[in-house]
C-alpha positions as CSV (number, residue, x, y, z in Angstrom):
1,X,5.3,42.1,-14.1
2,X,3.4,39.4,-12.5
3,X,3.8,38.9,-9.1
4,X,1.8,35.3,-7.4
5,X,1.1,34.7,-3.7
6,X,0.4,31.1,-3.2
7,X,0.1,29.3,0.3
8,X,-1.1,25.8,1.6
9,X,-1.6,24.1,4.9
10,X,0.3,21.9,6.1
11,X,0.7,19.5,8.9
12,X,4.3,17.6,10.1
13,X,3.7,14.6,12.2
14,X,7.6,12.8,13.3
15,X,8.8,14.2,10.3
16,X,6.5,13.8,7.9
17,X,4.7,16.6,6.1
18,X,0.9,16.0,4.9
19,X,-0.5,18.5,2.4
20,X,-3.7,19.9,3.4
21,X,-5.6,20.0,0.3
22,X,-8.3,22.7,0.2
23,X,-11.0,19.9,-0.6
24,X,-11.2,19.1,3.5
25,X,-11.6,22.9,4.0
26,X,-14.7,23.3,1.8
27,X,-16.1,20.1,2.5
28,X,-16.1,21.2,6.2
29,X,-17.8,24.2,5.4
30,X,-20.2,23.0,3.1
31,X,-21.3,19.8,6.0
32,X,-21.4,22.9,8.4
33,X,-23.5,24.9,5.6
34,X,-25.6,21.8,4.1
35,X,-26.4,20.0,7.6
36,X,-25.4,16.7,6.3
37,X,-22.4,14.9,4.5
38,X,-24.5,13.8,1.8
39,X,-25.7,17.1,0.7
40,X,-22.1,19.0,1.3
41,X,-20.7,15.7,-1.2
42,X,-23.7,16.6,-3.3
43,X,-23.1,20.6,-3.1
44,X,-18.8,20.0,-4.1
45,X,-19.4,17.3,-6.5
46,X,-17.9,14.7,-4.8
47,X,-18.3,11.2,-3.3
48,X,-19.7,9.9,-0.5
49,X,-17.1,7.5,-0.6
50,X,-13.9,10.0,-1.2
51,X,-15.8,12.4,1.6
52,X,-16.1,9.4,4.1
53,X,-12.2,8.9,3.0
54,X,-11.2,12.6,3.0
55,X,-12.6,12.6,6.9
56,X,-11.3,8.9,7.9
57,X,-8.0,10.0,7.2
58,X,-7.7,13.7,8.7
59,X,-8.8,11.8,11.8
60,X,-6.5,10.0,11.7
61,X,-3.8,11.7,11.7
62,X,-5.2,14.6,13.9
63,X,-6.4,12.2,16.4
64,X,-9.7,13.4,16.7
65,X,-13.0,13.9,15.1
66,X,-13.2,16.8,13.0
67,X,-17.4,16.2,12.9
68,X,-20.0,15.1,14.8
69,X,-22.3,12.9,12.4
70,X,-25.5,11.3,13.4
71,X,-27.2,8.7,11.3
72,X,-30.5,9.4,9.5
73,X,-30.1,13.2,10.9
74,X,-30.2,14.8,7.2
């Protein structure tokens, strides 16, 4: 016998459901962890680009900013 527990995060706005996808958890952690978005993209083995993306649109759709980043602040 096998028995699975899986969950996921989730967020309905008018309707619509948007999948939480663990990537915006652990890049969180890692920018929290790292200091910097480059080095937390570095550290998960991602893009700036996708992180930049990844963050744009949680903001989005949260309506708020979900870091503080300052330029040149490594």
């Amino acid at each position: 016998m096998e028995i699975k527990i899986d969950f996921h995060w989730q967020l309905t706005q008018h309707g619509k459901p948007h999948h939480i996808d663990d990537i915006l958890f652990q890049m969180l952690e890692a920018i929290q962890q790292e200091g910097s978005l480059k080095q937390a993209t570095e550290k998960l083995g991602v893009s700036y680009r996708f992180a930049w993306g990844l963050l744009n649109k949680w903001e989005a759709l949260l309506g708020q900013p979900l870091v503080i980043l300052e330029r040149g602040r490594g």
